[in-house]
SERO-4910 file (N, C-alpha, C, O; in steps of 0.05 Angstrom, whole numbers):
BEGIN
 pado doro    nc1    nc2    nc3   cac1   cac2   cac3    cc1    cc2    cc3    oc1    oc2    oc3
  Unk    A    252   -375   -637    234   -398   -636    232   -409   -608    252   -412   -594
  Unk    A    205   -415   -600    202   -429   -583    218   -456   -571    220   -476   -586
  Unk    A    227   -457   -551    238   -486   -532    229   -506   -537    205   -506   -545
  Unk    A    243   -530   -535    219   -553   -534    197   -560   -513    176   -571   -515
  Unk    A    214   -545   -483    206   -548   -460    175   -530   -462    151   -537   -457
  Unk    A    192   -497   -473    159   -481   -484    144   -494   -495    122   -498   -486
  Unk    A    152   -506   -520    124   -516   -536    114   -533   -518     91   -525   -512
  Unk    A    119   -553   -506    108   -565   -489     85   -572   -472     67   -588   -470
  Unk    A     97   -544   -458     84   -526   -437     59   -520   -452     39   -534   -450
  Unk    A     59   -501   -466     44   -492   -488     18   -516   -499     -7   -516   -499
  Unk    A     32   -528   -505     17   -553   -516     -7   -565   -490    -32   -568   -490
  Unk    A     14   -570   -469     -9   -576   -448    -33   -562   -442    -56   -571   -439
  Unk    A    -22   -528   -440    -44   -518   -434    -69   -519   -445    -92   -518   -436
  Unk    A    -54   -521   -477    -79   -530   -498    -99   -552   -489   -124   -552   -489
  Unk    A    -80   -573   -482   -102   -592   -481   -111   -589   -451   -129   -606   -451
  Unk    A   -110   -581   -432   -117   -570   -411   -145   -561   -415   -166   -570   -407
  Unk    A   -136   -533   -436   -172   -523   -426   -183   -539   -450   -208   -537   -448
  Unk    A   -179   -549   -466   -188   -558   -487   -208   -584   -470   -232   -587   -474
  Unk    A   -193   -600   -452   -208   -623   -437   -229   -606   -421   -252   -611   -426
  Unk    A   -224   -584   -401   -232   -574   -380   -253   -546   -387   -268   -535   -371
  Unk    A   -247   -539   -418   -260   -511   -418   -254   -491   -397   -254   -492   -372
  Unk    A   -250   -471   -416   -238   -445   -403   -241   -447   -373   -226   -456   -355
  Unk    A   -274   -434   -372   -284   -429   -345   -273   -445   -324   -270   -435   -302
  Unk    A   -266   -469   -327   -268   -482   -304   -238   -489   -305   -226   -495   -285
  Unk    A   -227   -487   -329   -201   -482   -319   -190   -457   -311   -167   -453   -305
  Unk    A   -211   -435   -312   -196   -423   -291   -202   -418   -263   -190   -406   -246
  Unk    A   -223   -430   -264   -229   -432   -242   -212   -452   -210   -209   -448   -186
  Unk    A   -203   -473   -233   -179   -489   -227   -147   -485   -213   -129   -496   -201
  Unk    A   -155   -456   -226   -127   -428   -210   -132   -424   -202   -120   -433   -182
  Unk    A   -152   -410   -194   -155   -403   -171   -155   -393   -150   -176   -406   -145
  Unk    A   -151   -378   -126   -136   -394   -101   -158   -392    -88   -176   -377    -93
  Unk    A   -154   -412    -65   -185   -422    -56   -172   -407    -18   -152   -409     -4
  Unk    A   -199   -394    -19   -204   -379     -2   -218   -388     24   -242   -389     22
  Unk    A   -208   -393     47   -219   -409     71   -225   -382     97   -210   -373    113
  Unk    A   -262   -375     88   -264   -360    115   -272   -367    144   -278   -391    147
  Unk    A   -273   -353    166   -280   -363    193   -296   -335    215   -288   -312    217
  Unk    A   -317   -346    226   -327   -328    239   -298   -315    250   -275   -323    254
  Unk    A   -316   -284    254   -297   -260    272   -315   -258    297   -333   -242    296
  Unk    A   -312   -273    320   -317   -272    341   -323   -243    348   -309   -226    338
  Unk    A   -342   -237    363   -345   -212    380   -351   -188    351   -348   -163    352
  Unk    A   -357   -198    336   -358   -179    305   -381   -192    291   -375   -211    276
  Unk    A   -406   -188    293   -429   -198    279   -425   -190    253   -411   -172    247
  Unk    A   -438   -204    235   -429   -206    208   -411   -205    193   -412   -210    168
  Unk    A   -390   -199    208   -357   -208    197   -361   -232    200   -380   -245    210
  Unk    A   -333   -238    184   -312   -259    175   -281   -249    167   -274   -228    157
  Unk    A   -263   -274    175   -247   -270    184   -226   -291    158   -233   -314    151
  Unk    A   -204   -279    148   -197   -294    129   -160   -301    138   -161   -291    161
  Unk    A   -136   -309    136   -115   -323    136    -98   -307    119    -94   -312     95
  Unk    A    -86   -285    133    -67   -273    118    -37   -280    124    -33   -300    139
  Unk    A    -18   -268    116     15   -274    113     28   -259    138     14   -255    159
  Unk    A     50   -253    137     66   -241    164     59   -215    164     51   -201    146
  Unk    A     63   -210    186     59   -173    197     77   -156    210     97   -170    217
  Unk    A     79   -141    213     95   -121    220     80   -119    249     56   -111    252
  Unk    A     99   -129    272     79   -120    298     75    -99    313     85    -79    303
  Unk    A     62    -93    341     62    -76    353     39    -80    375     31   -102    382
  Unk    A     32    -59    385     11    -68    401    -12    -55    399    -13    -46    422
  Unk    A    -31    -47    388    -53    -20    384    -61    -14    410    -74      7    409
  Unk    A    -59    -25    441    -66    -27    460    -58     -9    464    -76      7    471
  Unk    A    -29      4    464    -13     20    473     -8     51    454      9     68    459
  Unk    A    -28     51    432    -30     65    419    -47     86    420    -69     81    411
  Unk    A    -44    116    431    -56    135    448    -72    128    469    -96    131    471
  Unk    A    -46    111    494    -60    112    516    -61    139    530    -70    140    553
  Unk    A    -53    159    520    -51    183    528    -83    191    527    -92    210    540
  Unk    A    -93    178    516   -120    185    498   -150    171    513   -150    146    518
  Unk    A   -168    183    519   -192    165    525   -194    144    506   -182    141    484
  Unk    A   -215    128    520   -219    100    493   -234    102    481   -258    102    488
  Unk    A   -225    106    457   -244    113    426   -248     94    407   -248     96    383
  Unk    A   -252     70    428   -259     53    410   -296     51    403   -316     48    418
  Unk    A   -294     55    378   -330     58    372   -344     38    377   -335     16    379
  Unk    A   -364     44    380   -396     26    389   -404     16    372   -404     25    349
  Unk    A   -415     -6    380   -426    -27    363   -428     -5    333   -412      0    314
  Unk    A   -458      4    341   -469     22    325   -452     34    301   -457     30    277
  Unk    A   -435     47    308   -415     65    296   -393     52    278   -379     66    262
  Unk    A   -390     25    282   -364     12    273   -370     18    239   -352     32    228
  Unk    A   -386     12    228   -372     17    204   -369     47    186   -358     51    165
  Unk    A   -390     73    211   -381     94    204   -352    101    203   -348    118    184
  Unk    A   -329     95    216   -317    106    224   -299     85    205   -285     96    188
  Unk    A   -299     47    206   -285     32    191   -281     41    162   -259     32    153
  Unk    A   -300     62    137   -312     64    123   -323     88    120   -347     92    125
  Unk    A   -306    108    111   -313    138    113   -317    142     85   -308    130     65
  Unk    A   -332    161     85   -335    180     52   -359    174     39   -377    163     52
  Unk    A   -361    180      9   -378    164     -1   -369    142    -20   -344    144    -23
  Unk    A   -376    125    -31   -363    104    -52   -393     97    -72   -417     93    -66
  Unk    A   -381     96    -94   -398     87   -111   -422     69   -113   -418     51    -97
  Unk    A   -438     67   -122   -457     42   -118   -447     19   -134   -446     23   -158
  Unk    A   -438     -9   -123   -434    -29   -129   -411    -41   -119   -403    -64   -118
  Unk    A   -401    -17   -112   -366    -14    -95   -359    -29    -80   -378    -24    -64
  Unk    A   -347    -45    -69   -329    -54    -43   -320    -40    -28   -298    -31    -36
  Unk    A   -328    -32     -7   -312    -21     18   -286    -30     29   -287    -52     41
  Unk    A   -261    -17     26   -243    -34     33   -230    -10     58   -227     14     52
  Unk    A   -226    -19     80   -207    -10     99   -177    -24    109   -172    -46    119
  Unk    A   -162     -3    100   -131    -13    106   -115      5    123   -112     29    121
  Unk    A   -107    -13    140    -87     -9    165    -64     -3    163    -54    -25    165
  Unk    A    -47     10    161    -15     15    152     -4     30    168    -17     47    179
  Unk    A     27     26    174     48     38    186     64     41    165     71     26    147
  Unk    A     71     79    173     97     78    150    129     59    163    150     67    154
  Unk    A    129     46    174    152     33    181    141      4    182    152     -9    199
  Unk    A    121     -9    167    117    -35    162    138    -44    135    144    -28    118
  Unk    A    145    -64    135    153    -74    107    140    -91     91    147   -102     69
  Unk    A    115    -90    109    100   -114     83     79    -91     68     70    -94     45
  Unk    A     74    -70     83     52    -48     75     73    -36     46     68    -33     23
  Unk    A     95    -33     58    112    -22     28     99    -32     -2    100    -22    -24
  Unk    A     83    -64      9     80    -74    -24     55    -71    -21     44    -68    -43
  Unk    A     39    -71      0      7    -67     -2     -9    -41    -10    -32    -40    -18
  Unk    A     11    -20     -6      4      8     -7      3     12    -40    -17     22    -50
  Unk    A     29      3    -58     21      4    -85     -2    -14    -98    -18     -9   -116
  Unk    A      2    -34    -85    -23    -53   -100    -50    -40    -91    -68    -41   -108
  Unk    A    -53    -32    -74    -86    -19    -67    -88     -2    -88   -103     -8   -106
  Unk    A    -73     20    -89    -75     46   -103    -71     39   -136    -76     56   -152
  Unk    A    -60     12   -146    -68      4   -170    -97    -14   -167   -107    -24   -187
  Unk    A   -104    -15   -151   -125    -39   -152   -150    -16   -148   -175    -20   -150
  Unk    A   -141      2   -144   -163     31   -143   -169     42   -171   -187     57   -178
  Unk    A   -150     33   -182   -156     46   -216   -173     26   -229   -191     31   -246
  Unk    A   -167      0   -217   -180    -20   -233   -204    -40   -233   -217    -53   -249
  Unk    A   -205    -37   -207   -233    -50   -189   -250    -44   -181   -241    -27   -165
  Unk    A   -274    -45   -177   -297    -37   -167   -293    -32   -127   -303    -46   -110
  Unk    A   -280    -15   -124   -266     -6    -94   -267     12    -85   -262     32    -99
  Unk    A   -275     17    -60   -263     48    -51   -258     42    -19   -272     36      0
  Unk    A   -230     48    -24   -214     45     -8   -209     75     11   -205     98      3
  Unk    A   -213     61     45   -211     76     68   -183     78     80   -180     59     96
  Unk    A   -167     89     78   -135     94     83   -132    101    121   -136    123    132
  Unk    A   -126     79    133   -125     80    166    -88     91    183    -71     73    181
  Unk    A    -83    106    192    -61    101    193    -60     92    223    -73    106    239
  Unk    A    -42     67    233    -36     53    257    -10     52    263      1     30    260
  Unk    A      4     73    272     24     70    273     31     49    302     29     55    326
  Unk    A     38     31    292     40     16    321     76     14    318     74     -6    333
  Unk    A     97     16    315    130      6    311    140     33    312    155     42    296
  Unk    A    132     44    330    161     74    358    148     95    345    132     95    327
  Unk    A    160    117    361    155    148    351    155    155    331    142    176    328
  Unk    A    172    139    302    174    149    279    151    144    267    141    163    256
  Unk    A    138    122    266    114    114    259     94    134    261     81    141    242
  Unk    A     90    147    295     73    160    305     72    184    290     51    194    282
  Unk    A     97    193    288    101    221    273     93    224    245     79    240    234
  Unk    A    108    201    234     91    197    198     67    198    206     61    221    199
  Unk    A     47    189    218     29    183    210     10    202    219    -14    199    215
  Unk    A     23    231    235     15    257    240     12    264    217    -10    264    207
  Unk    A     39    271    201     50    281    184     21    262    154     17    277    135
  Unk    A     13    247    154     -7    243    135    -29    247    138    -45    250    120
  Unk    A    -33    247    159    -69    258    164    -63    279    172    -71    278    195
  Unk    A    -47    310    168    -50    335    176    -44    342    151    -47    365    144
  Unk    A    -32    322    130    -32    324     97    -53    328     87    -59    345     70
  Unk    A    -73    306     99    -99    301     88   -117    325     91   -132    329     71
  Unk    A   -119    338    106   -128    373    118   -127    390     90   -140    410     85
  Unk    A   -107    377     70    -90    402     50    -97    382     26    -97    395      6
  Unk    A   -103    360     22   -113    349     -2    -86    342    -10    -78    354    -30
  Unk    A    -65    319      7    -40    313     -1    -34    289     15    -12    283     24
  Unk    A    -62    275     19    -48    256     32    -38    226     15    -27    207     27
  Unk    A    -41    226     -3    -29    204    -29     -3    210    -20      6    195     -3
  Unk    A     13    233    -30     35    240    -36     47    237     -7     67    221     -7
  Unk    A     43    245     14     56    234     42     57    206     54     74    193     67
  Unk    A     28    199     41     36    168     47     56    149     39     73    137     51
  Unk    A     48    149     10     75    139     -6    108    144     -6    127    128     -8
  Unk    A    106    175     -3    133    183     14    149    172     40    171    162     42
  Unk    A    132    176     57    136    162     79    140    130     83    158    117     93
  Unk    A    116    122     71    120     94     62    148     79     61    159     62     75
  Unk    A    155     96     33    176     79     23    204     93     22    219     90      4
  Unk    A    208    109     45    232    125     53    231    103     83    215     91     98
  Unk    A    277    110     74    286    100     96    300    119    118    315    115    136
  Unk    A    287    146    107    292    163    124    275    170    142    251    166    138
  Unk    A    287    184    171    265    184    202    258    213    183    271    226    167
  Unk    A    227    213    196    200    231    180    211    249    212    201    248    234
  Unk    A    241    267    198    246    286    217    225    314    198    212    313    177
  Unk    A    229    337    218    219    366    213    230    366    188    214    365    170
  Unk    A    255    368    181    256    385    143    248    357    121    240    358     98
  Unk    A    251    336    135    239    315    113    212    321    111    200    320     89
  Unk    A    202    328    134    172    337    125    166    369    112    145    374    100
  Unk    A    178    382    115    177    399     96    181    401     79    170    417     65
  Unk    A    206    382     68    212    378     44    188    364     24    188    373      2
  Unk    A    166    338     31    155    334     28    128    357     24    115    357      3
  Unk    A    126    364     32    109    388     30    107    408     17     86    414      5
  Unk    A    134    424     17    146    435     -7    146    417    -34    136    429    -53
  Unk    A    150    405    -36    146    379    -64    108    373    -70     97    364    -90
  Unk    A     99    379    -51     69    373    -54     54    407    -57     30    408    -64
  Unk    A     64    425    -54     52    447    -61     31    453    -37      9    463    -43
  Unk    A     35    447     -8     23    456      2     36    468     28     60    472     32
  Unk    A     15    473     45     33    497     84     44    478     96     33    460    109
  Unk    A     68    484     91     87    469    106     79    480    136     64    464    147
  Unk    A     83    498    150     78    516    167     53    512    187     49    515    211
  Unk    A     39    505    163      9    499    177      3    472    178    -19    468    190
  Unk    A     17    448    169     15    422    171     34    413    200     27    396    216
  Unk    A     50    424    200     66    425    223     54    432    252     60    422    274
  Unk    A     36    454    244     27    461    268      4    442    275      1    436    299
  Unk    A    -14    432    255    -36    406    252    -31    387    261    -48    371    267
  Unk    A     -2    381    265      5    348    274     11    354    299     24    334    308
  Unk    A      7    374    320      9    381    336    -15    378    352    -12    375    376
  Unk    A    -48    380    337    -67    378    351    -74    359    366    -59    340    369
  Unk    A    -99    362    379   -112    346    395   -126    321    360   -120    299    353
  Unk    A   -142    337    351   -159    323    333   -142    302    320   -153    282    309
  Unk    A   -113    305    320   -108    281    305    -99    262    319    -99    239    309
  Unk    A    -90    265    341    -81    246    362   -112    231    366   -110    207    371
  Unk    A   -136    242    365   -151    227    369   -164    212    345   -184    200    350
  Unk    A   -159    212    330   -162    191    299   -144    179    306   -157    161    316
  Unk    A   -119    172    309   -107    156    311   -117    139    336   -119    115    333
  Unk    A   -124    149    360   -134    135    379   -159    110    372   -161     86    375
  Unk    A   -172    128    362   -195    117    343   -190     89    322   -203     68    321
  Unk    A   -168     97    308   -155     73    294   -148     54    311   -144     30    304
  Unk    A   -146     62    333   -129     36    347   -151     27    355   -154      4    348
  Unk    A   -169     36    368   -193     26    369   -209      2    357   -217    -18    367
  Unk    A   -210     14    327   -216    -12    307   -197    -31    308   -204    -54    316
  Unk    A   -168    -24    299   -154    -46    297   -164    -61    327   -170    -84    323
  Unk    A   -167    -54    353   -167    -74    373   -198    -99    374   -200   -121    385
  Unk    A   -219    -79    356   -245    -89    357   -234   -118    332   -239   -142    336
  Unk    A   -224   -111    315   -216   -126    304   -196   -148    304   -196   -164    285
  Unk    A   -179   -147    323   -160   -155    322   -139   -158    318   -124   -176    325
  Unk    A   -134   -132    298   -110   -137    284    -75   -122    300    -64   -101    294
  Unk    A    -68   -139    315    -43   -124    327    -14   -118    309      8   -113    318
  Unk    A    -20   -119    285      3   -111    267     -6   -103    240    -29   -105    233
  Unk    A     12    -95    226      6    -86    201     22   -100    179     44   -111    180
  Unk    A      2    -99    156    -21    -93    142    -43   -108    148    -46   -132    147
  Unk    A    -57    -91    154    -92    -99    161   -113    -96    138   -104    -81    122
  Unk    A   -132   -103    133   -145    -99    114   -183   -101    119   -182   -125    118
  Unk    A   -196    -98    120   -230   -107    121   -231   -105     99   -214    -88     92
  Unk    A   -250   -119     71   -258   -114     51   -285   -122     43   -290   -143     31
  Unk    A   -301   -107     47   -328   -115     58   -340   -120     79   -348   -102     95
  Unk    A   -342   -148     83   -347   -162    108   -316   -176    118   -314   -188    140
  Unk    A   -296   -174    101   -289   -204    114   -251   -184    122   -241   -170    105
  Unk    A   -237   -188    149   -231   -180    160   -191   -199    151   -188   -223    157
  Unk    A   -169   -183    139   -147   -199    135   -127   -184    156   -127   -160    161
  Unk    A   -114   -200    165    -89   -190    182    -64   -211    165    -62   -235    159
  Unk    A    -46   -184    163    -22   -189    145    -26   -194    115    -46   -196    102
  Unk    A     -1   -195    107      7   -197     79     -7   -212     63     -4   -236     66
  Unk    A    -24   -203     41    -37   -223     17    -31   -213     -8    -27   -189    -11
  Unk    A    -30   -233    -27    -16   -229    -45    -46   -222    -63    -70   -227    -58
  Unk    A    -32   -206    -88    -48   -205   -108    -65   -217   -114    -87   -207   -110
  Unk    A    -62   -240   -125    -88   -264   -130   -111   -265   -110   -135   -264   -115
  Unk    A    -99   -268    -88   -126   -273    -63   -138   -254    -72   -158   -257    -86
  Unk    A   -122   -221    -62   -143   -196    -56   -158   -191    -78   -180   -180    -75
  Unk    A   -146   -200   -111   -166   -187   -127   -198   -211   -133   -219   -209   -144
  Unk    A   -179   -239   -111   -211   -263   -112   -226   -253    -92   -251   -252    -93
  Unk    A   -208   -241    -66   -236   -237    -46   -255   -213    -60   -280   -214    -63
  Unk    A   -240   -195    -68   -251   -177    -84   -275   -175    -96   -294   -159    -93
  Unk    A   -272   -197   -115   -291   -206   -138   -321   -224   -113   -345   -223   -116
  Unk    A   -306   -236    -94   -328   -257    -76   -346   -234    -70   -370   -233    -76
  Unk    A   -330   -214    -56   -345   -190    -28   -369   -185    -55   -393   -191    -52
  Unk    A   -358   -172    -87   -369   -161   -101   -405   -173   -111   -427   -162   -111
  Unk    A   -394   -200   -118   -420   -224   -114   -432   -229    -95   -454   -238   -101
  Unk    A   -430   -227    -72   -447   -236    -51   -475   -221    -52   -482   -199    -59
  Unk    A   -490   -246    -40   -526   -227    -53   -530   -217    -24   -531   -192    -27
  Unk    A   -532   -222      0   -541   -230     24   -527   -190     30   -505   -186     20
  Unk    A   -537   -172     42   -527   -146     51   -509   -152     70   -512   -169     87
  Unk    A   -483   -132     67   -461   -145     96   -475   -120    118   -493   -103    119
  Unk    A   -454   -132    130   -448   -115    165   -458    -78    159   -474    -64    172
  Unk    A   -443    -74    137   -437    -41    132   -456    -37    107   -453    -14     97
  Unk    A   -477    -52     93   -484    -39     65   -505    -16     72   -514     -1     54
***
């Protein structure tokens, strides 16, 4: 049997929406969403996210010419593939050595089963060599149709993404260990990553988890509720964004 404290509770809510009707009580939950121009980013907007995992994207293949894209190009490159008609474009920024991406990486990839989304997977390794190396090690996955399974691996291992951890992963994913190895070696992927840092710098975002979802541009940690309201906002908006 219910508490007295439960019934209570219970009882209020009753008379809650009972005064307020559903809709607007839930509308009453809410969470209220405060955006702000993204300077130097025409038709963005810019929204108030949680803590980040830092670094510097500045310093992120300075080995590398600057590949940061042109006006023109930004949302080719923010926003790859094709995605459905009616979809949200979402681009996310991640380091496998972030700790707040640990919880953002599952929530996307459930929020991919369930939302009108299609989500662009960025990797920024900005936090040391290990970073850099995972994040070889997932886009030379991606070459082999395995990059889920490396991300998440890497992700949420507290082991350094040495040579047999990556084969081990690989071996576990059913694909060339041999030949992924030799891929994270190239030029082409050092320059995607260059490229990422790129965006992240047009954007702003010097740590991870980063996010664009649509138009509107988050740096750091958001919780559930927001992402599945901005979600639903980007989804309603009548006006064409930046990228449609």
């Amino acid at each position: 049997m219910p508490t007295r404290r439960a019934a209570l509770l219970m009882a209020g809510s009753g008379v809650a929406a009972t005064a307020f009707g559903l809709p607007r009580l839930a509308a009453y939950f809410e969470p209220e969403l405060t955006f702000k121009p993204l300077p130097g980013n025409d038709g963005f907007r810019q929204l108030s996210g949680g803590p980040v995992s830092g670094g510097n994207p500045a310093l992120v293949g300075v080995d590398q010419p600057d590949l940061r894209p042109a006006e023109t190009s930004v949302c080719a490159h923010l926003f790859t593939g094709p995605r459905q008609p009616g979809h949200v474009p979402v681009a996310y920024f991640s380091d496998a050595r972030c700790v707040y991406c640990r919880v953002i990486s599952p929530l996307l990839h459930d929020l991919e089963r369930r939302e009108p989304i299609t989500i662009t997977w960025h990797e920024l390794p900005l936090l040391g060599p290990a970073s850099r190396r995972a994040a070889k090690a997932a886009l030379a996955a991606r070459r082999q149709g395995a990059y889920a399974i490396f991300h998440d691996r890497l992700m949420g291992t507290p082991f350094m993404p040495n040579t047999a951890y990556i084969r081990q992963i690989a071996l576990d994913a059913g694909i060339d260990a041999a030949q992924l190895l030799r891929d994270m070696q190239g030029a082409e992927l050092a320059d995607t990553i260059a490229r990422t840092a790129g965006l992240a710098r047009r954007f702003g975002f010097y740590g991870t988890p980063a996010l664009v979802v649509g138009r509107t541009a988050v740096l750091g940690n958001i919780d559930e509720r927001k992402l599945r309201r901005l979600i639903e906002i980007e989804a309603n908006m009548t006006d064409p964004g930046p990228c449609s």
